[in-house]
C-alpha positions, 0 to 999 in steps of 0.5 A, a space after each residue: 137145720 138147728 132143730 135137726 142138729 139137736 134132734 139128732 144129738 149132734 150138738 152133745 156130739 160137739 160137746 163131747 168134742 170139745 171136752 175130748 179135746 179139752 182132756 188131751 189138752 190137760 194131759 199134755 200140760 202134764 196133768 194126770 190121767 185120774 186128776 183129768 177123768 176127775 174133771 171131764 168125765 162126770 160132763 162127759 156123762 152128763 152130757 151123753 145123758 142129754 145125747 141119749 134124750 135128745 135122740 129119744 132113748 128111754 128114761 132108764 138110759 138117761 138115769 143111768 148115765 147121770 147116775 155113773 156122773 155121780 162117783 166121778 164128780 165126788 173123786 174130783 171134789 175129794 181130790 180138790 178138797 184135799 188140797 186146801 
């Protein structure tokens, strides 16, 4: 029952849950879209990069999906660092 949980990718799906209710969360605390995008969306990418190779998609779509993790993760560390 577990392994069929993760095989089917469901257990990224749960992830994705959360971080979609962690976002909504934000964003009615008064964040702002890009600060929010900034902080969830490379796990969002990253973690359908794991969907995609636990359901057994080729290695192309699991580099590509971390790749696009790459620029939203350097948007957030470049609105953080511009805070200190």
């Amino acid at each position: 029952m577990i392994a069929n949980f993760f095989e089917s990718g469901h257990a990224a799906d749960l992830v994705l849950a959360v971080l979609a209710a962690e976002a909504i969360w934000l964003k009615l605390r008064g964040w702002t879209l890009g600060k929010i995008i900034g902080l969830v969306g490379p796990a969002v990418f990253i973690v359908l990069a794991l969907r995609a190779a636990l359901v057994g998609a080729d290695w192309e779509w699991v580099a590509v999906l971390l790749a696009l993790s790459f620029p939203l993760h350097l948007m957030d560390l470049k609105a953080r660092l511009s805070q200190i």
